[in-house]
N, C-alpha and C positions, 0 to 999 in steps of 0.2 A: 496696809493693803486695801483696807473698807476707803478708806480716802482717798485712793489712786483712782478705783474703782469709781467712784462718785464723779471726780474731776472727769473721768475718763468719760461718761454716761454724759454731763452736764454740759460737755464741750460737744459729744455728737449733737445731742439736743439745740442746743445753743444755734450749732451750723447749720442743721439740717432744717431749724426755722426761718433760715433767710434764703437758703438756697432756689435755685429758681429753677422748677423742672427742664428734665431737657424734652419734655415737648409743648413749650410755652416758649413766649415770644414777648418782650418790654415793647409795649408800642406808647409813643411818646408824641407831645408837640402839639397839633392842630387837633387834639381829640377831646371830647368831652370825657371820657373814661378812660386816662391813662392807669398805666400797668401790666401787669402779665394777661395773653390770651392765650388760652389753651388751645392748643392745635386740632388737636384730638376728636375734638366734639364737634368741630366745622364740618361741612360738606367736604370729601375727600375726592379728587380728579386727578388724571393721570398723565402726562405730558412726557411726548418725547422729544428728545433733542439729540443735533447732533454738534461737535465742534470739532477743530484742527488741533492737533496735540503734536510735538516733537514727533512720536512714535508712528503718528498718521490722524484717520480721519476718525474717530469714537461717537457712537451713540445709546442711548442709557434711555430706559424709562423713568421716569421719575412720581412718585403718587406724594399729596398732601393737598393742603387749602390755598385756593386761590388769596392770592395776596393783598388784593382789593377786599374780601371777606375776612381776613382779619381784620385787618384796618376799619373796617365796617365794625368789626364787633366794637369796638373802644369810640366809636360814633365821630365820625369825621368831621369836624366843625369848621364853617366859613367868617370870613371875617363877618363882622357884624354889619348890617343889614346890604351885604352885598353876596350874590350867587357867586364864589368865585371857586367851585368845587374843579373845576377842569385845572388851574392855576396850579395846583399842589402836588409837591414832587414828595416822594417817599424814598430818604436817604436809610438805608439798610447799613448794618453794622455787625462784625465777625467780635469774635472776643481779643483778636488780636489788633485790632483797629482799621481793619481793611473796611473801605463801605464804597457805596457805589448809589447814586438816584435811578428812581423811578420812575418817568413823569403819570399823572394819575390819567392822561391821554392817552398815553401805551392802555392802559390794563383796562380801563372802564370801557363800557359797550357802546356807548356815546361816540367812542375814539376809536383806537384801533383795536380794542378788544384781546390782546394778548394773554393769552396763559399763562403768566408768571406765577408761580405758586410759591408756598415753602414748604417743600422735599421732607418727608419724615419717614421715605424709602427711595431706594434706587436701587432699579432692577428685582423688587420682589425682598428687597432687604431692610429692615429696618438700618436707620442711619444711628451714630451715636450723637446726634446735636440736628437740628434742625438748618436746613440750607437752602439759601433762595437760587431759584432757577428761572431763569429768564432762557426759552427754548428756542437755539438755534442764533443764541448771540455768535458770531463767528469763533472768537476765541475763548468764551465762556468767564469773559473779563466780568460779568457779572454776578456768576457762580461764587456765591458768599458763603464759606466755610463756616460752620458752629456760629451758625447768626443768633446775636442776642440783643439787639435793638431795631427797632423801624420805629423812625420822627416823621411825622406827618410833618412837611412845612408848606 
């Protein structure tokens, strides 16, 4: 029974040290600090959207961190001695393998300035997984389920 018990304690421990919160995000690629960014602790904003569904027309508020300030926390790096910060698309990734780019001319203020965030409520709810929202894409083809990567390229 003490053995089962032990396996049983050493396998939660074991998992629960690699596990990756669900309100953290793997940003990867073109950063000086890859790895997980906590969502949490960003500036929080609130974005409505609306899209076309089978059922009709739906619109949702959505609250979390601009998408460009994540990215920003892991430091966004250019090629070497060239400005080439406009250049870089940010490919987002669901755990099922759904992704979808970015360009960093959408979202930066330089460009068109879009509020793409990632979602860690909708409608006043907390979410179970963190989900990027691009507001008022038509059919919400960018709406990334349980996202758990962004690759800066």
């Amino acid at each position: 029974m003490k053995c089962a018990t032990l396996a049983g304690l050493l396998w939660t421990v074991s998992v629960g040290a690699f596990a990756q919160p669900a309100s953290s995000v793997q940003v990867t690629g073109m950063v000086a600090h890859p790895g997980p960014v906590a969502l949490a602790v960003l500036k929080q904003v609130t974005v409505t959207g609306s899209f076309h569904t089978m059922a009709g027309q739906e619109s949702h508020h959505w609250t979390g961190p601009l998408l460009l300030d994540v990215v920003d926390r892991a430091s966004m790096t250019d090629a070497p001695g060239k400005k080439t910060h406009m250049q870089h698309a940010i490919l987002a990734r669901g755990s099922d393998g759904y992704a979808v780019a970015v360009a960093i001319g959408e979202i930066d203020s330089r460009g068109e300035g879009k509020q793409v965030i990632v979602a860690l409520e909708q409608d006043g709810k907390p979410l179970p997984t963190p989900r990027l929202v691009v507001p008022n894409d038509a059919a919400f083809a960018r709406g990334v389920r349980d996202l758990v990567g962004l690759e800066v390229r």
